[in-house]
N, CA and C atoms as an extended XYZ file, in Angstrom:
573
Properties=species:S:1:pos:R:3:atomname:S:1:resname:S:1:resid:I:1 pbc="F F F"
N        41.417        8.913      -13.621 N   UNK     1
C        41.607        7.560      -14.132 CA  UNK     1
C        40.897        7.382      -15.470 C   UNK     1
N        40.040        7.944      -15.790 N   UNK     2
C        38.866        8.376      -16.895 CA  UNK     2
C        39.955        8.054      -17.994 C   UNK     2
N        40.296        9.688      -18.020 N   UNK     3
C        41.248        9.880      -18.530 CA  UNK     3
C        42.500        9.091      -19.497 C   UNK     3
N        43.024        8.087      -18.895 N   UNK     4
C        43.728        7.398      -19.108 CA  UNK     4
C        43.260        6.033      -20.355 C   UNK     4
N        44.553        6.133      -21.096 N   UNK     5
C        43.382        4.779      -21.897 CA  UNK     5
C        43.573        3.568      -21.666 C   UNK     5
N        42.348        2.799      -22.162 N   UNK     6
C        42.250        1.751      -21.680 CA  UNK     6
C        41.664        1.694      -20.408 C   UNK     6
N        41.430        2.385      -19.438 N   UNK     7
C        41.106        2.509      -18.049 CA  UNK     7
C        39.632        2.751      -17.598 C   UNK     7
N        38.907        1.735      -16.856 N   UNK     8
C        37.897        1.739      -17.011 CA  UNK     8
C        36.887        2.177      -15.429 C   UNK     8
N        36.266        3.125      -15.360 N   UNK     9
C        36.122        3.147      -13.532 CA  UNK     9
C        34.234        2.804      -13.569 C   UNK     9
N        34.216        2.645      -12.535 N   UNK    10
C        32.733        2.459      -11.987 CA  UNK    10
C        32.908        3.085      -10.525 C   UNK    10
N        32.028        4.052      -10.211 N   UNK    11
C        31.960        4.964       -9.094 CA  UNK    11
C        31.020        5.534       -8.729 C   UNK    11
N        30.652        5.920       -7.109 N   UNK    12
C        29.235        6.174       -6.846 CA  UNK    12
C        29.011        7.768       -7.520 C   UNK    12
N        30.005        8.486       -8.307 N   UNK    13
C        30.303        9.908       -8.657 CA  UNK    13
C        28.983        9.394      -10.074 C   UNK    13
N        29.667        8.737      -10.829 N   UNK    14
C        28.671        8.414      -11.829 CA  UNK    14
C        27.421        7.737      -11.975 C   UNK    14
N        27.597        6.965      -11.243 N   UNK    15
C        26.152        6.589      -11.465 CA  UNK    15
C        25.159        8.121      -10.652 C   UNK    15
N        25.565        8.757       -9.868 N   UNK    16
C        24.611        9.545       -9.719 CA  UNK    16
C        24.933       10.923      -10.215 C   UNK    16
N        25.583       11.018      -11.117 N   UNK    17
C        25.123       11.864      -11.882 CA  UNK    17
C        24.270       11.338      -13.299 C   UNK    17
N        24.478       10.176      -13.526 N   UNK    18
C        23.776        9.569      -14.623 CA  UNK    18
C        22.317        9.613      -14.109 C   UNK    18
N        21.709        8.779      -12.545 N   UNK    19
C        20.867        9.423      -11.661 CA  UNK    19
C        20.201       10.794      -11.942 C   UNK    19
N        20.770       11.639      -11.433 N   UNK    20
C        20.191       12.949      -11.924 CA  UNK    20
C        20.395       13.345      -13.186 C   UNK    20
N        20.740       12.791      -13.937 N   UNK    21
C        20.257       13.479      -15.397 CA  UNK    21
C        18.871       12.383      -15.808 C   UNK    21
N        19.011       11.280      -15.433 N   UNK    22
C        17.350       10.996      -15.469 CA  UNK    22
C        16.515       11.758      -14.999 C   UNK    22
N        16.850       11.949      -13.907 N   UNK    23
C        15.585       12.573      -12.727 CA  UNK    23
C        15.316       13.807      -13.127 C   UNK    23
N        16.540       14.754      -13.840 N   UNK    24
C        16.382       16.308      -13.816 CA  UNK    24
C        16.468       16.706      -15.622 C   UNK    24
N        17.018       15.878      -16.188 N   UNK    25
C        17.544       16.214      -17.616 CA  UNK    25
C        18.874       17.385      -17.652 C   UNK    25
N        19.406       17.300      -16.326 N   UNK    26
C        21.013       18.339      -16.327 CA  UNK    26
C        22.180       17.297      -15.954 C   UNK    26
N        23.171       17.632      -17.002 N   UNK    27
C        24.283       16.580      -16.987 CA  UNK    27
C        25.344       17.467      -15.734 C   UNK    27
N        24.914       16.752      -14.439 N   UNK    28
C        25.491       17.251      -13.514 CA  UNK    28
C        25.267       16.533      -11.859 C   UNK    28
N        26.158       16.795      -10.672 N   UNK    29
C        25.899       16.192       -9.501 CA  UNK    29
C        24.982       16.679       -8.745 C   UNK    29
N        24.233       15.770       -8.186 N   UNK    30
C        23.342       16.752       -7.193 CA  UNK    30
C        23.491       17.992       -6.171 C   UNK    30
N        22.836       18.931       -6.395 N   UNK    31
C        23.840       19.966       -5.674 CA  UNK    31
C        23.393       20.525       -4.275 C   UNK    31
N        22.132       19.930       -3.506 N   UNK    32
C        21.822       19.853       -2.429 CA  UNK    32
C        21.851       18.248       -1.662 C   UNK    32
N        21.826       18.359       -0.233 N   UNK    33
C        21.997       17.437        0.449 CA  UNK    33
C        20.270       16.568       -0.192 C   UNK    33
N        19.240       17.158       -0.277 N   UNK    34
C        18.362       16.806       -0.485 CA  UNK    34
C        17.611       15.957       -2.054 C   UNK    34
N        18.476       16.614       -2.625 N   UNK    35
C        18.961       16.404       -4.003 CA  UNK    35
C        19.682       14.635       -4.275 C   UNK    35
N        20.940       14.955       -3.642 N   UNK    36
C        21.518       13.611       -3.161 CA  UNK    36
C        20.921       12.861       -2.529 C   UNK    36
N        20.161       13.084       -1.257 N   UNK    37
C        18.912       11.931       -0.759 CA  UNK    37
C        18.199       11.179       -1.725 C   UNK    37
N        17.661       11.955       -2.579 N   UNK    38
C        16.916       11.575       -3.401 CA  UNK    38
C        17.507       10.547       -4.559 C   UNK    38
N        17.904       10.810       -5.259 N   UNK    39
C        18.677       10.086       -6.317 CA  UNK    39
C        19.666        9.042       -5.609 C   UNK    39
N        20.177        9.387       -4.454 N   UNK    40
C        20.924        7.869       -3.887 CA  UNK    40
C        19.873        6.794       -3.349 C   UNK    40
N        18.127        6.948       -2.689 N   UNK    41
C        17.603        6.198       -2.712 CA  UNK    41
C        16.541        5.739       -4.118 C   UNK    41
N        16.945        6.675       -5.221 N   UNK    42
C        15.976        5.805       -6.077 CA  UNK    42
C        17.437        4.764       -6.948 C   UNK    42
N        18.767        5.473       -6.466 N   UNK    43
C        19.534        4.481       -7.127 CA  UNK    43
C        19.623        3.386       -6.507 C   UNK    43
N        19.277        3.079       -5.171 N   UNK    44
C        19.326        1.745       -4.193 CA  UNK    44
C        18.358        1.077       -4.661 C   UNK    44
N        17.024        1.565       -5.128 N   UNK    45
C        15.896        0.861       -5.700 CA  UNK    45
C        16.324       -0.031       -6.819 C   UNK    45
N        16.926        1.110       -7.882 N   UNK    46
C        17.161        0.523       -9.261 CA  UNK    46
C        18.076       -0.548       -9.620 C   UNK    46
N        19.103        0.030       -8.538 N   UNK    47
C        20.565       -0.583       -9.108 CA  UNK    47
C        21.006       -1.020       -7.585 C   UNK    47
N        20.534       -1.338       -6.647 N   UNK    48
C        20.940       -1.432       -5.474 CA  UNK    48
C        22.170       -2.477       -5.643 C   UNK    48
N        22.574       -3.558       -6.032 N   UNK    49
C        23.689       -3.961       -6.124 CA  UNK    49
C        25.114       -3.271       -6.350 C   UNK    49
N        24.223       -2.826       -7.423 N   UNK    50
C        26.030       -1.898       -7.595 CA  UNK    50
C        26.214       -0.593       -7.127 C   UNK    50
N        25.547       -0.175       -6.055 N   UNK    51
C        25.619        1.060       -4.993 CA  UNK    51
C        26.280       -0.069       -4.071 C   UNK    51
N        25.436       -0.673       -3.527 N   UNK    52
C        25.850       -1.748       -1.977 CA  UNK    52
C        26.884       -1.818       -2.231 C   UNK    52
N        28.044       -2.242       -3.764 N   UNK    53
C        29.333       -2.665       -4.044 CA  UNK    53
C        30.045       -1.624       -3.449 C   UNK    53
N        29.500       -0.165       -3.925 N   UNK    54
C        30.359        0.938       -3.902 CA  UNK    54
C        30.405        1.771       -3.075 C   UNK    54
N        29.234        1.897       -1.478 N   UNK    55
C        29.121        2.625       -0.851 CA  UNK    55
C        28.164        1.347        0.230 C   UNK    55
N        29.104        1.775        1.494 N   UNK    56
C        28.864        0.946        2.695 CA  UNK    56
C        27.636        1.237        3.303 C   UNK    56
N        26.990        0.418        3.638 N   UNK    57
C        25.621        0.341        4.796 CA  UNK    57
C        25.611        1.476        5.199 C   UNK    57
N        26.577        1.840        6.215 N   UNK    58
C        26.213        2.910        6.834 CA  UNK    58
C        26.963        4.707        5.808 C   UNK    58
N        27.150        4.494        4.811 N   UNK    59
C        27.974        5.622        4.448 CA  UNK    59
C        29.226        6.282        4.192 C   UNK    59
N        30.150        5.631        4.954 N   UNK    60
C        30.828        6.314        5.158 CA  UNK    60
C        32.526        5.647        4.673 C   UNK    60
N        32.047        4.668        3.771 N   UNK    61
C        33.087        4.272        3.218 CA  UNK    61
C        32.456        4.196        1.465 C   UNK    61
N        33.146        4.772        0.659 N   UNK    62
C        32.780        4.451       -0.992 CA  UNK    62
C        33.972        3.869       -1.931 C   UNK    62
N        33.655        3.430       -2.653 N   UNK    63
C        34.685        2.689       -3.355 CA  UNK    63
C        34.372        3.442       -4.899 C   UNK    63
N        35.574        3.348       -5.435 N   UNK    64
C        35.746        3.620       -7.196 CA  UNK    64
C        36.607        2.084       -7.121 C   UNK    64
N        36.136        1.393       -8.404 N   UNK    65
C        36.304        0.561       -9.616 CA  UNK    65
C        37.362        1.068      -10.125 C   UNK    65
N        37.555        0.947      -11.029 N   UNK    66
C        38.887        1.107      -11.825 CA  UNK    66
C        39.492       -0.971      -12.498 C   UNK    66
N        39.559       -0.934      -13.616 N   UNK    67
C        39.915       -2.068      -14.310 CA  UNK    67
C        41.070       -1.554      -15.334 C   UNK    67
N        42.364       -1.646      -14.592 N   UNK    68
C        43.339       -0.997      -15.637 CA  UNK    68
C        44.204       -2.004      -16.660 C   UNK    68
N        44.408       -1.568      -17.564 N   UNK    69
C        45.642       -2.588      -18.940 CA  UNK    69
C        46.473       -3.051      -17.860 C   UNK    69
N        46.958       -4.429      -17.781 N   UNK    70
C        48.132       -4.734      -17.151 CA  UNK    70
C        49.340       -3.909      -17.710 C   UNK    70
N        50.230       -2.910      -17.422 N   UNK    71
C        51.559       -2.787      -18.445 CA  UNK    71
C        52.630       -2.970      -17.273 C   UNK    71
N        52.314       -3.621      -15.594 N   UNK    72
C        53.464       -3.986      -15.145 CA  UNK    72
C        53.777       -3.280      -13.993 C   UNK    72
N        54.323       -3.718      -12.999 N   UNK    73
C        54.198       -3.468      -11.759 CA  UNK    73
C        54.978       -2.189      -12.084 C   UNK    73
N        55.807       -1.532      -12.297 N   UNK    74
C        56.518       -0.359      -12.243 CA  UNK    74
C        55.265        0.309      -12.646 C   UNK    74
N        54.572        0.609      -14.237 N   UNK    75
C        53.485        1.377      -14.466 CA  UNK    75
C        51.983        1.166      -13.086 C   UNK    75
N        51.853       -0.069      -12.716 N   UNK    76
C        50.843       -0.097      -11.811 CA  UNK    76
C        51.109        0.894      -10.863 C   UNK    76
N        52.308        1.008       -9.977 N   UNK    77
C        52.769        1.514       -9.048 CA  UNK    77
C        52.662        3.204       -9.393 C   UNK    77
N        53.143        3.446      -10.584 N   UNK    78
C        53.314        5.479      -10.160 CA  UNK    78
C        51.939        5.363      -10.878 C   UNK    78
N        50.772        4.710      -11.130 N   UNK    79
C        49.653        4.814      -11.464 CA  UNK    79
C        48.565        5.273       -9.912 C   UNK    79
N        48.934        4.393       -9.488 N   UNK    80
C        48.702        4.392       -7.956 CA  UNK    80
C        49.238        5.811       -7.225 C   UNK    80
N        50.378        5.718       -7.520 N   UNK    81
C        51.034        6.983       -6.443 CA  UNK    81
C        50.256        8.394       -7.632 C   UNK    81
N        50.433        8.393       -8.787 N   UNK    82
C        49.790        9.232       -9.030 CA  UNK    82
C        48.053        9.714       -8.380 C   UNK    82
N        47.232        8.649       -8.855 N   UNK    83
C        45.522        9.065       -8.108 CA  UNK    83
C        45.549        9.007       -6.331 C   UNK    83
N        46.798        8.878       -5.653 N   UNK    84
C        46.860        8.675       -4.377 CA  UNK    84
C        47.054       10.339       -4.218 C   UNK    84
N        47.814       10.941       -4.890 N   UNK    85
C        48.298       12.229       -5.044 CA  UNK    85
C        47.344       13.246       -5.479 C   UNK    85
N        46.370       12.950       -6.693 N   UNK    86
C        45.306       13.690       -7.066 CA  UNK    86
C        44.253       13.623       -6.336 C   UNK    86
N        44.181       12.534       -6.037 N   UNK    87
C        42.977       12.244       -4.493 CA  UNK    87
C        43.485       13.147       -3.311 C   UNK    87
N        44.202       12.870       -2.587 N   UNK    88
C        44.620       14.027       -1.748 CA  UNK    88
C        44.846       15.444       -1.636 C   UNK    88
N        44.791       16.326       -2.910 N   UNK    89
C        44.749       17.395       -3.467 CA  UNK    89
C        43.470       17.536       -3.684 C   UNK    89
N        42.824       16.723       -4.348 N   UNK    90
C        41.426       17.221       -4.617 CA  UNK    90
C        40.542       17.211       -3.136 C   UNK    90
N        40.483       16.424       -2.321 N   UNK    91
C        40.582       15.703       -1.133 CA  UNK    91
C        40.737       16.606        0.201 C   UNK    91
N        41.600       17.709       -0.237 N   UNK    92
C        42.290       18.246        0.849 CA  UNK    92
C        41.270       18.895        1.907 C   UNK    92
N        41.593       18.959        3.097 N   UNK    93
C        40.298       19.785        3.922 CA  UNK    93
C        38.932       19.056        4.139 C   UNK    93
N        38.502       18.342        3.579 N   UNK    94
C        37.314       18.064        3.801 CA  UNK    94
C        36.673       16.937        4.731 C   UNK    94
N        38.512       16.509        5.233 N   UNK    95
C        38.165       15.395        6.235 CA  UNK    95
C        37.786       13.869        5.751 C   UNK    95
N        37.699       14.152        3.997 N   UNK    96
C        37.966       12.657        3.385 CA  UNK    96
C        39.172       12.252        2.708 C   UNK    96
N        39.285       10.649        3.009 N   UNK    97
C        40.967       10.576        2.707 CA  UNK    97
C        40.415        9.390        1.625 C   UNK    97
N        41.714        8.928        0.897 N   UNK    98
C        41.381        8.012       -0.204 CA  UNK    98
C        42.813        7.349       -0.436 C   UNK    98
N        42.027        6.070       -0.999 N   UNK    99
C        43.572        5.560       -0.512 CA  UNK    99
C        43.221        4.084       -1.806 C   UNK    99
N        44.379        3.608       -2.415 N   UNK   100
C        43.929        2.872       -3.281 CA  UNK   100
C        44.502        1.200       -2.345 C   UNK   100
N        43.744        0.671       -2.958 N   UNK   101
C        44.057       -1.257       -2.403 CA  UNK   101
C        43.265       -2.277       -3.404 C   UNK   101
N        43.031       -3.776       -2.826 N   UNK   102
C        43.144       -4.385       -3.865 CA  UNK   102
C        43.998       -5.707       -4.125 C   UNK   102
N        43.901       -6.144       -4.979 N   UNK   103
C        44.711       -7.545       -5.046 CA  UNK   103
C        46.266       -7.472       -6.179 C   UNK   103
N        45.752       -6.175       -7.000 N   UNK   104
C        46.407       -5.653       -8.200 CA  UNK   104
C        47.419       -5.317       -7.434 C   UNK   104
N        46.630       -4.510       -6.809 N   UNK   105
C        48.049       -3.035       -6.303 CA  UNK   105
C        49.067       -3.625       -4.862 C   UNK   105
N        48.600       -4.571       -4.428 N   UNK   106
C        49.237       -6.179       -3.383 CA  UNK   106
C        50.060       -6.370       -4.248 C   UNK   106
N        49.873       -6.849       -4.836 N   UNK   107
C        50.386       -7.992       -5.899 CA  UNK   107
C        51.648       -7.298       -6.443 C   UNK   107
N        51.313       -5.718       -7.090 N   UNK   108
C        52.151       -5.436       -8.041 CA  UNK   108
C        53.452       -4.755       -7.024 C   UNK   108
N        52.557       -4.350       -5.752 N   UNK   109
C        53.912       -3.521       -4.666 CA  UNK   109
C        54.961       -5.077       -4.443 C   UNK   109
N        54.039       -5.810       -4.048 N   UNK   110
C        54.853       -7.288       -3.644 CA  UNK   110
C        56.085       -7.691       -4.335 C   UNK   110
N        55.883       -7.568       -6.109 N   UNK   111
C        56.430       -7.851       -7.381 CA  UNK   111
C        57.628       -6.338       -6.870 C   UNK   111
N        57.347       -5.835       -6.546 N   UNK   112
C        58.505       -4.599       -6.313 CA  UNK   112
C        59.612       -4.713       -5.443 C   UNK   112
N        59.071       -4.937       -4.233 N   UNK   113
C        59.676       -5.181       -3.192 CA  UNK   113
C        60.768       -6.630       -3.332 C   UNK   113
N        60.012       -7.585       -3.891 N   UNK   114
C        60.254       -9.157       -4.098 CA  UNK   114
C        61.741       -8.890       -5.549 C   UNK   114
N        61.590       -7.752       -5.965 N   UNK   115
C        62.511       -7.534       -7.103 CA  UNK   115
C        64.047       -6.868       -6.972 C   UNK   115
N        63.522       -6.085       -5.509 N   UNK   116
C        64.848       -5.058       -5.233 CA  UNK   116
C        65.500       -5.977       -4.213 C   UNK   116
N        64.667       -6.810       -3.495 N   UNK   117
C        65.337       -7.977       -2.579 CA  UNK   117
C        66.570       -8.922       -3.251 C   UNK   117
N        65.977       -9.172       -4.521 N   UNK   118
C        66.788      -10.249       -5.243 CA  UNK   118
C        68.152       -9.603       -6.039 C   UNK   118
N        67.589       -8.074       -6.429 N   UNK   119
C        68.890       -7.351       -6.842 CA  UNK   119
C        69.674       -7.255       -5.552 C   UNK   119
N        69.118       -7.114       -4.309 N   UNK   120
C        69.863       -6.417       -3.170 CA  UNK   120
C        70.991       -8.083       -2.586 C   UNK   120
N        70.373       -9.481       -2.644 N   UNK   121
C        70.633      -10.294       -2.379 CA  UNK   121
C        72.040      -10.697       -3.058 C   UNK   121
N        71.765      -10.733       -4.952 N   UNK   122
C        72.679      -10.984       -5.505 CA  UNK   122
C        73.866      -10.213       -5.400 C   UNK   122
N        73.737       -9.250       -5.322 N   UNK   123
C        74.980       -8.394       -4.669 CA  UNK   123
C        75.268       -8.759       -3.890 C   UNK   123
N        74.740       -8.820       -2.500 N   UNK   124
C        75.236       -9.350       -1.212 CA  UNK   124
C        75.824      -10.452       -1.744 C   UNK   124
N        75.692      -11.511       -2.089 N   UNK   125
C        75.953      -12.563       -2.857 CA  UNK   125
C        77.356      -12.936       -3.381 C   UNK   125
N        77.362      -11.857       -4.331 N   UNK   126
C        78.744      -11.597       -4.981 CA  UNK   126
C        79.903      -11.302       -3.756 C   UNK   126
N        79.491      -10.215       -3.061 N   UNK   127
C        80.645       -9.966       -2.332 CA  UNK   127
C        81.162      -10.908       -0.753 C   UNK   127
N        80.155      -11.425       -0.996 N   UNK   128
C        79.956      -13.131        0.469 CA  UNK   128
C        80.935      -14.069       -0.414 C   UNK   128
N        80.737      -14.103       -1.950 N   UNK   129
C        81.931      -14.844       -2.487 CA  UNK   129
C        82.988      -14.286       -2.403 C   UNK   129
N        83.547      -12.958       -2.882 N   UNK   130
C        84.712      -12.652       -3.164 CA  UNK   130
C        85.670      -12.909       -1.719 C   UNK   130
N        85.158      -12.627       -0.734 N   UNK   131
C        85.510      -12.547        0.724 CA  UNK   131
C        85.690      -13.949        1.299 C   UNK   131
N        85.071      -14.978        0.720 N   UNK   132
C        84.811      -16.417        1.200 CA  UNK   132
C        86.724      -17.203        0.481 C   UNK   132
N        86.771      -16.568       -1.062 N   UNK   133
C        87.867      -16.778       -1.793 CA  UNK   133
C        89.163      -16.090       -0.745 C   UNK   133
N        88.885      -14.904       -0.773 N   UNK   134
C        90.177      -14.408        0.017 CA  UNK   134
C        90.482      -14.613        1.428 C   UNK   134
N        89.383      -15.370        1.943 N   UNK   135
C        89.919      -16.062        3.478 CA  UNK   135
C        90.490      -17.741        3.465 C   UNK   135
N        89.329      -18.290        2.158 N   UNK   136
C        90.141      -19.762        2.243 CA  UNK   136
C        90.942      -19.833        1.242 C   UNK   136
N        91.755      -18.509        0.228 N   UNK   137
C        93.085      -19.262       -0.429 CA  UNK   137
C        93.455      -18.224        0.779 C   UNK   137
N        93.293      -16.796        1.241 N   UNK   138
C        94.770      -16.193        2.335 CA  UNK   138
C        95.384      -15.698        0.904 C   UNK   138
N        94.598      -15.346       -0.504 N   UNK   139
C        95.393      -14.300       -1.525 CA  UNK   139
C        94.674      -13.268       -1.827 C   UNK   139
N        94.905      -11.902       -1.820 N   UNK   140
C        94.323      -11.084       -2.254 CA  UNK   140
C        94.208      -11.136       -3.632 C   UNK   140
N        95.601      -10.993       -4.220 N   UNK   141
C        95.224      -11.443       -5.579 CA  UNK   141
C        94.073      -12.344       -6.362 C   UNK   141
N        94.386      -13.376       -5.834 N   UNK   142
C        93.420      -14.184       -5.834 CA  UNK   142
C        91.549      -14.385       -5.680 C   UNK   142
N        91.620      -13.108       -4.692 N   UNK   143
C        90.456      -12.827       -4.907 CA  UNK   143
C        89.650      -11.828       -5.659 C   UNK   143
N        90.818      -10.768       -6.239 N   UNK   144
C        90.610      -10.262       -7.268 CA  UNK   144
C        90.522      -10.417       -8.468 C   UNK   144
N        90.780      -11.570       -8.623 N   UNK   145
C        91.260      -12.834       -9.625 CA  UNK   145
C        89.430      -13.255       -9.583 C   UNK   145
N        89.130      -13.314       -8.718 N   UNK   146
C        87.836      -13.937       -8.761 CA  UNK   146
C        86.504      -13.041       -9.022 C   UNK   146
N        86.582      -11.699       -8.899 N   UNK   147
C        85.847      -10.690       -8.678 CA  UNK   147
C        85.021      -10.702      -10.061 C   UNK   147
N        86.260      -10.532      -11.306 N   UNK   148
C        86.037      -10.380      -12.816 CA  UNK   148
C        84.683      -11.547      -13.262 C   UNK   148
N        85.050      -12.858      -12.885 N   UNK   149
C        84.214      -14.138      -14.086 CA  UNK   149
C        82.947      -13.858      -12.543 C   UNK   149
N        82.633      -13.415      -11.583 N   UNK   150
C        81.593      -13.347      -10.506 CA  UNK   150
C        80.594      -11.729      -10.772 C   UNK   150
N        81.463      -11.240      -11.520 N   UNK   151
C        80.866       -9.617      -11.379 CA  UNK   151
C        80.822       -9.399      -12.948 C   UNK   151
N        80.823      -10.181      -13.699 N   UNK   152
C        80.758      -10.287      -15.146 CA  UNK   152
C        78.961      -10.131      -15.720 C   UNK   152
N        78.602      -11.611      -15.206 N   UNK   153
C        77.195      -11.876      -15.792 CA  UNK   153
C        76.201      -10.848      -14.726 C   UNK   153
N        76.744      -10.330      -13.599 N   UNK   154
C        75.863       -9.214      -13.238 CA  UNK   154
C        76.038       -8.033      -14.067 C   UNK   154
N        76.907       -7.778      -14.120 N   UNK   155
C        77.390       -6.230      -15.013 CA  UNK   155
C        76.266       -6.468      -15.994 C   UNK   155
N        77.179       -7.663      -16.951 N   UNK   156
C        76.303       -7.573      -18.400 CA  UNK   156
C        74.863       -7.510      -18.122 C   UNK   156
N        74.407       -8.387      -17.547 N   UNK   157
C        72.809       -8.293      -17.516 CA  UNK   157
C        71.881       -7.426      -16.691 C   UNK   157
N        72.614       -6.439      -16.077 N   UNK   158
C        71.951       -4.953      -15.623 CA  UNK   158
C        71.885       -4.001      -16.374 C   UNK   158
N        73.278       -4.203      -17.342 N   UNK   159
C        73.461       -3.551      -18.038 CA  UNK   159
C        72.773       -3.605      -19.643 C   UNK   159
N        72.010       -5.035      -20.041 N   UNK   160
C        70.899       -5.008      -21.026 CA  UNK   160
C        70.286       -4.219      -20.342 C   UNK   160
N        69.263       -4.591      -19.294 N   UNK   161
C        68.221       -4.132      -18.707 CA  UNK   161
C        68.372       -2.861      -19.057 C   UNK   161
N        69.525       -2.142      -18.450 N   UNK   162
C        69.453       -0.800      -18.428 CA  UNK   162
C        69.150        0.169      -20.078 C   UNK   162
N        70.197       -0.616      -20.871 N   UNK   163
C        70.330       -0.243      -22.114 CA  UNK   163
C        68.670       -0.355      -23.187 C   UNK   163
N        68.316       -1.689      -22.661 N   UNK   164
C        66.781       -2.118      -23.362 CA  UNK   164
C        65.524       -1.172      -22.650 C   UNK   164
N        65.899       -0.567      -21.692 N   UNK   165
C        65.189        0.429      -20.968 CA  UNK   165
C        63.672       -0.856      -20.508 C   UNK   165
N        64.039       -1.770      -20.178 N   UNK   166
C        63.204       -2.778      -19.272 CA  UNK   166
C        63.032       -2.278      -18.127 C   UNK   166
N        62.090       -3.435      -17.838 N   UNK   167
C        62.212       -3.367      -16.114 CA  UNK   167
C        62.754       -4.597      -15.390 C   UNK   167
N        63.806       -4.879      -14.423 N   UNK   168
C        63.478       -6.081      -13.804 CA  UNK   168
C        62.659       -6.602      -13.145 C   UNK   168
N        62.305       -8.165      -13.310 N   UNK   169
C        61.322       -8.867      -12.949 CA  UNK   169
C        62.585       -9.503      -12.106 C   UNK   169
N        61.288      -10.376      -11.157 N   UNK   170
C        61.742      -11.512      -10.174 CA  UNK   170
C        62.440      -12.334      -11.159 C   UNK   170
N        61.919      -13.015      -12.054 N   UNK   171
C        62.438      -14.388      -12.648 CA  UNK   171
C        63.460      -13.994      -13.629 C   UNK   171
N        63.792      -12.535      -13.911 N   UNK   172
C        65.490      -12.696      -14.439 CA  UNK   172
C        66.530      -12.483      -13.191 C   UNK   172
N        65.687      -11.969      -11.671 N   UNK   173
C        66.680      -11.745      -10.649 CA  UNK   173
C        66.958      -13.311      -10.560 C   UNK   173
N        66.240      -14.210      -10.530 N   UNK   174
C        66.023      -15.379       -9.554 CA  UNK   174
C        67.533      -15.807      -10.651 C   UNK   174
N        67.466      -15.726      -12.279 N   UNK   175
C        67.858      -16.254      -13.056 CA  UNK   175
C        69.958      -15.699      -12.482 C   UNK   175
N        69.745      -14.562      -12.171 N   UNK   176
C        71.036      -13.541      -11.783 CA  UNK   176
C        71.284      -14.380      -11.205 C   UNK   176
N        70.421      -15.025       -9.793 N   UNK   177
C        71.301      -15.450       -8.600 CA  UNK   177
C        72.011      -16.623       -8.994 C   UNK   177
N        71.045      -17.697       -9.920 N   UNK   178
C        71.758      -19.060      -10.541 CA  UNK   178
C        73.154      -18.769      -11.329 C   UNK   178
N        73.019      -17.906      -12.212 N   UNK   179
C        74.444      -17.588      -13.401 CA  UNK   179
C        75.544      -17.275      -12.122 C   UNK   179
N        75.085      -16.337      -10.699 N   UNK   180
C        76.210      -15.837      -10.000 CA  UNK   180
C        76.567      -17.468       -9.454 C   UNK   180
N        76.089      -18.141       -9.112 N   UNK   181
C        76.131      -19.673       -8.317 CA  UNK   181
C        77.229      -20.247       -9.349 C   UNK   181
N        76.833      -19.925      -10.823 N   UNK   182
C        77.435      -21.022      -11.567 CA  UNK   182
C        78.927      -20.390      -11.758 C   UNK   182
N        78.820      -18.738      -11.660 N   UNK   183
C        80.236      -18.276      -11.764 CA  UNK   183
C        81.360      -18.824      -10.667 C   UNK   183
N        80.457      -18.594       -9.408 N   UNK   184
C        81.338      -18.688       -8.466 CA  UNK   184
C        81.797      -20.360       -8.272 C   UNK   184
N        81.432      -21.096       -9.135 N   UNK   185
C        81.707      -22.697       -9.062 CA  UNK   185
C        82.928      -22.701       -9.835 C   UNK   185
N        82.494      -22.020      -10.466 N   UNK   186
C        83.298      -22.314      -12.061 CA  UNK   186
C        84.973      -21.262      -11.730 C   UNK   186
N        84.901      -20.037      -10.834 N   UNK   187
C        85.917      -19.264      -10.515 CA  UNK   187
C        86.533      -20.657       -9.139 C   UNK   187
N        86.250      -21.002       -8.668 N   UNK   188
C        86.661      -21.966       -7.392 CA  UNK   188
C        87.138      -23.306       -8.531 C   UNK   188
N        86.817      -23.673       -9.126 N   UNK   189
C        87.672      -24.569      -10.344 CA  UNK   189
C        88.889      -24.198      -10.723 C   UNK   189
N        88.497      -22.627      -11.757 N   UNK   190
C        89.795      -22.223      -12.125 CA  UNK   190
C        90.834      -21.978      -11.561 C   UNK   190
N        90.451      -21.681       -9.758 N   UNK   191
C        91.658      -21.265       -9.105 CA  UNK   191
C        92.095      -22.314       -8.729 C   UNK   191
């Protein structure tokens, strides 16, 4: 996550190696269990708040920080699946697992899910009209007749998206479902 710019972590990895390079003058982790005793209780002394933040009473839960650039639930997401992936590789065997959470990474899966619903809806949508036309006129034609001015303002505006290499958000789906409402008013007029 270091790595990345803009990206900012706080973790019990650093502060104790920052720890032992006080204590020892070597830019490095403690490399005995005894070693680590040491420097995790003079870091509880010093800095005990921001250990308590990052590592539980009893041990056995630690947290990394991380404060990333907003650039949007699609980038939040393979940001996530990426360190979920490097964590588990690095991770492997040792009987510790890691797992990212949060209000961000809520929020931004939510914004995902809440996005493919509204694409998945408006479709459903469209074709609940075309079918609604061809049972109460009884014309096929007719409802093919209707398909074009209903399947228009979806085309076009998937098709920015696609072309502008965006992402969809909720509030141009929400915007899809109104234009499909207004087509299908406006196709039930013309016919």
């Amino acid at each position: 996550l270091d790595q990345r710019e803009g990206v900012h972590t706080l973790g019990l990895p650093a502060l104790l190696r920052e720890q032992h390079r006080a204590l020892t003058g070597r830019d490095e982790l403690p490399a005995t269990q005894a070693a680590l005793d040491t420097d995790l209780a003079v870091l509880e002394r010093i800095g005990g708040d921001d250990v308590r933040s990052l590592l539980d009473a009893d041990g056995t839960h630690a947290r990394l920080r991380a404060v990333v650039p907003d650039r949007g639930a699609q980038a939040s997401s393979a940001l996530v699946a990426e360190a979920d992936r490097y964590a588990t590789e690095v991770l492997a065997g040792t009987g510790v697992t890691a797992g990212a959470t949060g209000e961000a990474v809520a929020a931004y899966d939510g914004m995902i899910r809440l996005t493919a619903e509204l694409v998945t809806a408006t479709l459903a949508a469209m074709v609940i009209i075309i079918v609604t036309v061809l049972l109460l006129f009884r014309s096929l034609r007719l409802a093919l007749v209707a398909f074009l001015p209903n399947a228009f303002p979806i085309v076009v505006g998937f098709a920015g998206y696609r072309l502008s290499s965006e992402v969809l958000d909720p509030l141009p789906s929400v915007v899809f479902c109104i234009v499909l409402g207004l087509a299908a008013d406006d196709t039930i007029h013309l016919i």
